[in-house]
C-alpha positions in Angstrom: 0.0 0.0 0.0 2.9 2.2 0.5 3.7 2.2 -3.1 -0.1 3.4 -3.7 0.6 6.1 -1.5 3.4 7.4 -2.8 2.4 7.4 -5.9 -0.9 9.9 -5.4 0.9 13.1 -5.9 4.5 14.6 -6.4 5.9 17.2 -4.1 7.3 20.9 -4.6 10.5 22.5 -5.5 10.4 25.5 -2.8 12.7 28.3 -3.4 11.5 31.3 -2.2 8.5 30.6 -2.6 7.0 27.9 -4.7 8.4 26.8 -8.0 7.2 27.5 -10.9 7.5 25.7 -14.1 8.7 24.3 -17.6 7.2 20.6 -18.1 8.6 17.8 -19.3 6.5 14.9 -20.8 7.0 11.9 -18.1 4.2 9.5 -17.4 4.1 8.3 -13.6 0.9 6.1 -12.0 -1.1 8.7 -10.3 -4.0 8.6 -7.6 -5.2 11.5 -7.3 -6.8 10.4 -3.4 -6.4 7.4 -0.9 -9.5 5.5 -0.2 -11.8 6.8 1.7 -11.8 4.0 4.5 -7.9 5.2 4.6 -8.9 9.0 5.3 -11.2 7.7 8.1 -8.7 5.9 9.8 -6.6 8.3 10.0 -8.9 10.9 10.9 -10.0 8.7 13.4 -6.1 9.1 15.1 -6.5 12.8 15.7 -7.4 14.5 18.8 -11.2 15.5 18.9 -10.6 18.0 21.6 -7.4 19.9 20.7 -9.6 23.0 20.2 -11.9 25.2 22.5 -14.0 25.8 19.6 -16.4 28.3 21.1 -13.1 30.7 22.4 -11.4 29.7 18.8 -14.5 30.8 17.5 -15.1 34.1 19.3 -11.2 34.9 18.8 -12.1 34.3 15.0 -15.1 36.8 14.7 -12.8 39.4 16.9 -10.2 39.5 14.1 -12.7 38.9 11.4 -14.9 42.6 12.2 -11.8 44.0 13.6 -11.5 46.3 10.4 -14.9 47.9 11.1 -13.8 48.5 14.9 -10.8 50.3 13.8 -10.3 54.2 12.7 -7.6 53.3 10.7 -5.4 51.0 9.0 -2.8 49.0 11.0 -0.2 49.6 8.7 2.9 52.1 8.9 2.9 54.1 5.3 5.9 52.9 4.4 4.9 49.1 5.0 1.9 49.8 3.2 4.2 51.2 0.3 6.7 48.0 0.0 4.8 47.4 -3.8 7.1 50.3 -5.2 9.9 48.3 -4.2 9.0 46.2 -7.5 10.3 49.2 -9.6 13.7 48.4 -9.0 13.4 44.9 -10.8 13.2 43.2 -13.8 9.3 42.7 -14.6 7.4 41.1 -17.0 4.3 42.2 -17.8 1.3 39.7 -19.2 3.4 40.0 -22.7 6.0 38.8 -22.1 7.6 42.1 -22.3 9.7 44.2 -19.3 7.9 46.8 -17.8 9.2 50.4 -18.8 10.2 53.0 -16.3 7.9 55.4 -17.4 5.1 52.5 -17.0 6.0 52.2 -13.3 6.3 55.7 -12.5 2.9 56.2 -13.5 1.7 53.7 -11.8 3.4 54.2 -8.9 2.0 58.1 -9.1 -1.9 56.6 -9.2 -1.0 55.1 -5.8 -2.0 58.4 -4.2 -0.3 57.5 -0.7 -0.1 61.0 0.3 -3.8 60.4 0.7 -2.6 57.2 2.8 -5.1 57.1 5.9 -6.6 60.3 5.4 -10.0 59.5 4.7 -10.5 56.0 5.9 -13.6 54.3 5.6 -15.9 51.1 6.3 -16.6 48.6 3.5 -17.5 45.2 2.6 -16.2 42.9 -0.4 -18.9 42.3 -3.0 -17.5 39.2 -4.4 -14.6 36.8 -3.9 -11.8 39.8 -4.9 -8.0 39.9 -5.5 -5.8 41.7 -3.2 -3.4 43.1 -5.6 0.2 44.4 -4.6 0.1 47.8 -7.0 -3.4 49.1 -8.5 -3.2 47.1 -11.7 -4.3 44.0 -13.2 -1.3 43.2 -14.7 0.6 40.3 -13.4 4.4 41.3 -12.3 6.3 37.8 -13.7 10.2 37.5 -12.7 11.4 36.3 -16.0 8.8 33.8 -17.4 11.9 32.0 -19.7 13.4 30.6 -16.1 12.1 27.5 -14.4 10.6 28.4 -11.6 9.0 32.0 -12.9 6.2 32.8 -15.0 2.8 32.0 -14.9 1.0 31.4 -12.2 3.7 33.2 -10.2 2.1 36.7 -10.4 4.1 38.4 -7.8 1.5 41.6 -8.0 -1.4 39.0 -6.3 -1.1 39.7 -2.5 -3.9 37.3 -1.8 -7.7 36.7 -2.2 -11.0 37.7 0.2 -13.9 36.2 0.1 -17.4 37.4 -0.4 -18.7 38.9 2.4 -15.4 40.1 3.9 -15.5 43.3 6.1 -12.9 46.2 5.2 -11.2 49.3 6.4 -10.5 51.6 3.6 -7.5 53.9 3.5 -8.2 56.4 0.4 -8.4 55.6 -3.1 -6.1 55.7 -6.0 -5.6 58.9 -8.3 -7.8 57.3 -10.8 -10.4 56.0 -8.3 -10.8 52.5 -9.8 -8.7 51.1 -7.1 -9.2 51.1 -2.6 -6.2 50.3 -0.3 -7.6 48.2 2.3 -7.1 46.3 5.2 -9.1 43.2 6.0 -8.6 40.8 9.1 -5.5 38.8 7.7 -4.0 41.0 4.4 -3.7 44.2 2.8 -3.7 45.7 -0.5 -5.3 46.9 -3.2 -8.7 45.9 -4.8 -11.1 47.1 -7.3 -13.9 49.5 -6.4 -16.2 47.9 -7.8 -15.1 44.6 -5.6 -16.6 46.4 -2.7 -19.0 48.8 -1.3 -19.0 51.3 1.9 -20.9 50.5 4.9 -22.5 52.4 7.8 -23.0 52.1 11.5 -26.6 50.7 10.3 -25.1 48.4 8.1 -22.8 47.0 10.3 -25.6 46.5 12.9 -27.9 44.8 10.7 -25.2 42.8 9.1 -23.6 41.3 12.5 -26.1 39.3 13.3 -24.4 36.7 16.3 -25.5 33.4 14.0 -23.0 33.2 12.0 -22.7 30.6 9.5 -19.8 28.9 7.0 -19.3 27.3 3.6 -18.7 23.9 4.1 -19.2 23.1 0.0 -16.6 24.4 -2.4 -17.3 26.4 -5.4 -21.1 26.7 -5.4 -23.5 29.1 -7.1 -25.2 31.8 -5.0 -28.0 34.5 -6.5 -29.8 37.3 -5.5 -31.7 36.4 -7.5 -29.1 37.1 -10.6 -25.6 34.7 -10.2 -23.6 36.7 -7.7 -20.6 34.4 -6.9 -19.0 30.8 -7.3 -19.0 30.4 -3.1 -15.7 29.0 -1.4 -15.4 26.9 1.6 -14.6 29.2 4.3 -16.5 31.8 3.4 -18.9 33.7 6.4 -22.8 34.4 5.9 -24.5 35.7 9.2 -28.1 34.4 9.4 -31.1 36.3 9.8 -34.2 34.2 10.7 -34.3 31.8 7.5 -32.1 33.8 5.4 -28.8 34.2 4.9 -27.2 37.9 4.2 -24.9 39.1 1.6 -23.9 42.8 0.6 -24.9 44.4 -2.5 -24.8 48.1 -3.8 -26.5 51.2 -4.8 -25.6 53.4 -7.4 -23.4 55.4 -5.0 -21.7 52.7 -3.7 -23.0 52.4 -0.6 -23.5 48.5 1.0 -27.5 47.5 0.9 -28.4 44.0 3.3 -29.8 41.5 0.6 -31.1 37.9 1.5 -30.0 34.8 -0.3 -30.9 31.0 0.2 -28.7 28.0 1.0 -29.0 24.7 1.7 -27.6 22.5 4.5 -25.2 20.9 2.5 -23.7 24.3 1.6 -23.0 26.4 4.6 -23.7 24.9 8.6 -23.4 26.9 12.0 -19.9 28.1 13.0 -17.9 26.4 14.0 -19.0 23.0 12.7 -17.6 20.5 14.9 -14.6 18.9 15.2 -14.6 15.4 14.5 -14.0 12.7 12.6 -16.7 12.6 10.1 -16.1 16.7 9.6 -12.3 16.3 9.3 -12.9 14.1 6.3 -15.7 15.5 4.9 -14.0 18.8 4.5 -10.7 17.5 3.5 -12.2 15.7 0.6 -14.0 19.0 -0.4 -10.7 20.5 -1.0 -8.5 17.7 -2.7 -8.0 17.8 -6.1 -8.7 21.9 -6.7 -6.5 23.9 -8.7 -3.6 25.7 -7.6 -3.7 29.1 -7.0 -0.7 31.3 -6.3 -2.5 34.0 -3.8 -5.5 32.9 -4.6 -5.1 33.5 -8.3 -8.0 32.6 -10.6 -10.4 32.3 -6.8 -8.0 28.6 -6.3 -5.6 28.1 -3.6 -2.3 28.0 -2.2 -0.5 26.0 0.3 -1.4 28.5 3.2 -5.0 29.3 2.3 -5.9 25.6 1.9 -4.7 25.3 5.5 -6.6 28.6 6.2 -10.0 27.7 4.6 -9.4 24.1 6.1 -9.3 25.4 9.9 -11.8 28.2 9.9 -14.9 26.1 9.3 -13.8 24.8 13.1 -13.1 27.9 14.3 -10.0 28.1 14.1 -7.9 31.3 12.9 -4.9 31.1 11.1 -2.4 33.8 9.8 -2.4 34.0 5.5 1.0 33.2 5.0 3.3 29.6 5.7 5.8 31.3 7.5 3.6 33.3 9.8 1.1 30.3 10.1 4.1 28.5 12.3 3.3 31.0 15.2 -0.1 29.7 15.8 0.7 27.3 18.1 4.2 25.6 19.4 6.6 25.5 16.5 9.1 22.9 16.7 12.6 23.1 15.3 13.8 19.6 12.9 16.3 21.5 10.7 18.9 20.0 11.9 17.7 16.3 12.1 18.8 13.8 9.2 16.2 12.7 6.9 15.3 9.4 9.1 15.2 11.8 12.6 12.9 14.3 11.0 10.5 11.3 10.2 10.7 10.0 13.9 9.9 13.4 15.3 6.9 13.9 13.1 5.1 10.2 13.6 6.3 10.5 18.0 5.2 14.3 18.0 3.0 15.1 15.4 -0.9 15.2 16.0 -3.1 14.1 13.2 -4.8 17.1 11.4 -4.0 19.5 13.8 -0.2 19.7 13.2 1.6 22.0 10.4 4.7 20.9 8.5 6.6 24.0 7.3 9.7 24.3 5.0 10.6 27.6 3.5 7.1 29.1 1.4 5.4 25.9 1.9 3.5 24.4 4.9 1.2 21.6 4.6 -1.2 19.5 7.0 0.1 16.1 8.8 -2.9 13.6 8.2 -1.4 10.5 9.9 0.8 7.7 9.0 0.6 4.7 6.7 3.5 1.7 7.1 5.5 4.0 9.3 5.4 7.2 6.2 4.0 10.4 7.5 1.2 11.8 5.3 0.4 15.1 4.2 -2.5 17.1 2.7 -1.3 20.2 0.9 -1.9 22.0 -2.4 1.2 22.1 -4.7 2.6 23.7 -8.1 5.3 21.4 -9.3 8.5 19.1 -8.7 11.6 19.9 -9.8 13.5 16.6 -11.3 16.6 16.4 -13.8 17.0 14.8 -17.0 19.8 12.7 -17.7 22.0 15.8 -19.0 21.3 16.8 -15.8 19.2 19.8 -16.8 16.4 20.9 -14.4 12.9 20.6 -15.3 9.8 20.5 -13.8 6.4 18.8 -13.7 2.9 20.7 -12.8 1.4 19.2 -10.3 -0.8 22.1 -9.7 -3.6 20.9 -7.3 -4.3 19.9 -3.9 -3.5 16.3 -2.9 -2.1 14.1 -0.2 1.3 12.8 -0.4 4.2 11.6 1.6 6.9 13.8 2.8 8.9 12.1 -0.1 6.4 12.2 -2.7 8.3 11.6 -5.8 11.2 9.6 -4.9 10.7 6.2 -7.4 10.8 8.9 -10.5 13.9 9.0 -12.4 15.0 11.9 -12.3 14.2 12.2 -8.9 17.9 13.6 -7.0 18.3 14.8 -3.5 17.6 18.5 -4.1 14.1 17.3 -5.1 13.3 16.2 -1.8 10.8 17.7 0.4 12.0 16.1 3.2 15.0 17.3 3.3 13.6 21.1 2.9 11.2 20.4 6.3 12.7 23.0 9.2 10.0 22.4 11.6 6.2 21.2 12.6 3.9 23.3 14.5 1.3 22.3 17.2 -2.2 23.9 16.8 -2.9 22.7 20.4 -0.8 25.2 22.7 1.3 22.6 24.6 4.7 21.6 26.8 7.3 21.2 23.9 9.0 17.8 24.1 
C-alpha cells in the first residue's frame, strides 16, 4: 500500500516561494486520493478536543470585524508602500515584455499614498476579490523564460478575500478604480467595484451573532441574478431563515440582501470537530486547482490550511511562515532525513499539526506503514534529466502525499526532496514542547 501512497501526488521544488515551471513529458501512475476508509482511519487518530472551539471561534469573529472596529489601517505608510519596491526589478508584464520605467512611475503616481489614511472608511467585499500588490491587473512575472518563474507566479497577487469580507478603507487611487484596504488577515489593493461602503446601520444589521460557513466548495449563490462561485470558508451571518450578503446602490454604498442556502452548503460556526467533519471537508478541498495568492479564486498551500481550519473555528495567519506561530513551533532543521520522520510520527498530531519548510506548509494527516502523510496543495516538482538539466512537472492541485512524494521517479535527485527542505512542525494545540 505504500507504493499506492506514494504514488498519489508529487511534491514541490520550494525556493523562495513555490516553484514554478517548464514541463517535461513523463508518465508516472497517479491517484489522485487514498480510499476513503484510509482518510477515516486516519482521521479517526487525531485529537477531537485539541480546540476550544467556542473561544477559537469568538477569537475568530474578533479579528474577522476588527476592520470595522478600527479608525484606521494597521499599517505604517511605508509598509503599506513595499509594492514600489517592484520598480527596481526586472518585470514582465502579461506579454511577455519588461515593464518600462515610465510604466512604473505612472503607476506608482496613481498610488495616491499622500492620501494614505486620510479618509478611511468602512466597506465590505462584494464578491470573492483579488488583493493586488500595486493598483493594476497586470501580473508582475520575474522572467517567465526561467524554471521556476512565470505564470502562475504573479508576484502583484497579494492574496484573495472572500465574499462577504468586512474592510477598512484607507483612500483611493488617483484614478479611483482602485481602494487600499485592510481586511482581518492581508492588505492591498482591490477594485472599487469589488466592494461597497458601509454604515454604522449596516454594520448593525449585518452582525447578526448566528454566524454561519461554507462547508461546500465552489457553489452558485444569486440574489436572485448569479452573484458568486461560493468558497469553503467563506462567512454568511443568518437572519431568521435567510442568509445575508452585501450588495450596492448606485453610489456605492453597501445595501443588506437575502440569499438562500441549503444544509449541505453552509452549517453553524464552528462545525464541529470530528472525525466525520475532518474528512468530509478535506475531501472538499482535494483535487482543486492551484492558486498562487488565490489567483484565478483557487488556492495555495497557506489558504488551503486557512480555509481548512476556519470552518472549526480556528484562525490562522495568511502566509506559511507566519502560520508556524499559531501554536508551538518545533525546530527539525537539523535532524537527518530518518530523525525528522521519527519526530513527526512521536510528536506530530493528526490534522492538527503543520509541516513548514521555506514558502510551503502543509497539513500532517497521519501515518501509513510508518510514512508520514500530508494534505497540501502544490505547483510542481523539480527533477533532472539525464543531462542533468532541471525541469519540472505541474502538479498544480491539492493532494495528499508523503513527505517524499516523488522519490521512485527518475529523475528524482536529493535537491528534489521535500523532506529534506522540512525546518519544523507546528502544534495547533498550545502545549509543553518535548
Amino acid at each position: 500500500m505504500l507504493k499506492h501512497i506514494k504514488l498519489l501526488s508529487f511534491t514541490i521544488f520550494i525556493s523562495l516561494f513555490l516553484a514554478a515551471c517548464s514541463t517535461k513529458d513523463i508518465k508516472p501512475k497517479i491517484e489522485s486520493t487514498i480510499p476513503k476508509t484510509d482518510l477515516t482511519t486516519l482521521s479517526s487518530s487525531a485529537d477531537d478536543n485539541f480546540l476550544n472551539q467556542e473561544k477559537a471561534s469568538n477569537d475568530f469573529f474578533t479579528k474577522y470585524f476588527k476592520p470595522w472596529g478600527s479608525t484606521k489601517l494597521s499599517y505604517p505608510k511605508n509598509e503599506a508602500m513595499w509594492g514600489i519596491s517592484y520598480k527596481n526589478k526586472k518585470i514582465y508584464l502579461e506579454n511577455h515584455k519588461l515593464a518600462s520605467k515610465e510604466w512604473f512611475d505612472n503607476l506608482i503616481a496613481n498610488t495616491n499614498f499622500e492620501q494614505y489614511n486620510l479618509n478611511v472608511k468602512k466597506a465590505i467585499t462584494l464578491k470573492n476579490t483579488n488583493v493586488r500588490v500595486m493598483p493594476t491587473n497586470s501580473p508582475f512575472f520575474y522572467n517567465p523564460s526561467l524554471p521556476g518563474e512565470g505564470f502562475p507566479f504573479d508576484y502583484n497577487q497579494n492574496s484573495l478575500l472572500k465574499i462577504n469580507t468586512p474592510l477598512i478603507v484607507s483612500h483611493l487611487s488617483r484614478d479611483r478604480a482602485w481602494a487600499y484596504i485592510e481586511s482581518h488577515f492581508v492588505g492591498g489593493w482591490v477594485d472599487i467595484n469589488s466592494i461597497a461602503f458601509v454604515d454604522e446601520s449596516f454594520i448593525k444589521e449585518f452582525k447578526t451573532s448566528n454566524y454561519f460557513i461554507s462547508t461546500k466548495e465552489k457553489f452558485p449563490i444569486y440574489d436572485p441574478i448569479f452573484r458568486e462561485y461560493v468558497k469553503i470558508g467563506t462567512i454568511f451571518p443568518k437572519n431568521g431563515e435567510k442568509y445575508i450578503i452585501a450588495t450596492n446602490d448606485e453610489n456605492q454604498n453597501a445595501k443588506i440582501t437575502y440569499i438562500d442556502l441549503n444544509s449541505d452548503e453552509a452549517e453553524k460556526m464552528p462545525i464541529k470537530y470530528n472525525s466525520e467533519n475532518r474528512v468530509k471537508i478535506l475531501n472538499s478541498l482535494l483535487e482543486e486547482p492551484y492558486g498562487w495568492g488565490g489567483l484565478l479564486n483557487n488556492r495555495d498551500c497557506s489558504s488551503f490550511t486557512q480555509d481548512y481550519f476556519s470552518v472549526f473555528g480556528k484562525h490562522l495567519h495568511r502566509n506559511s511562515k507566519a502560520q508556524t506561530t499559531n501554536g508551538n513551533y518545533l525546530d527539525v532543521s537539523n535532524l537527518t532525513l530518518e530523525e525528522k520522520k521519527e519526530f513527526i510520527r512521536k510528536n506530530a498530531v493528526p490534522f492538527s499539526t503543520l509541516v513548514y519548510l521555506k514558502g510551503h506548509i502543509m497539513l500532517y494527516i497521519g501515518q501509513k506503514e510508518s510514512e508520514p502523510l500530508v494534505a497540501h496543495n502544490i505547483w510542481s516538482i523539480r527533477l533532472k534529466d539525464k543531462n542533468n538539466q532541471e525541469f519540472r512537472h505541474i502538479i498544480g492541485k491539492a493532494t495528499l502525499t508523503t513527505l517524499e512524494p516523488g522519490i521512485e521517479l527518475e529523475g528524482f535527485k536529493e535537491d528534489s526532496n521535500i523532506l529534506k527542505k522540512v525546518l519544523g512542525i507546528t502544534l495547533l494545540k498550545w502545549t509543553t514542547p518535548p
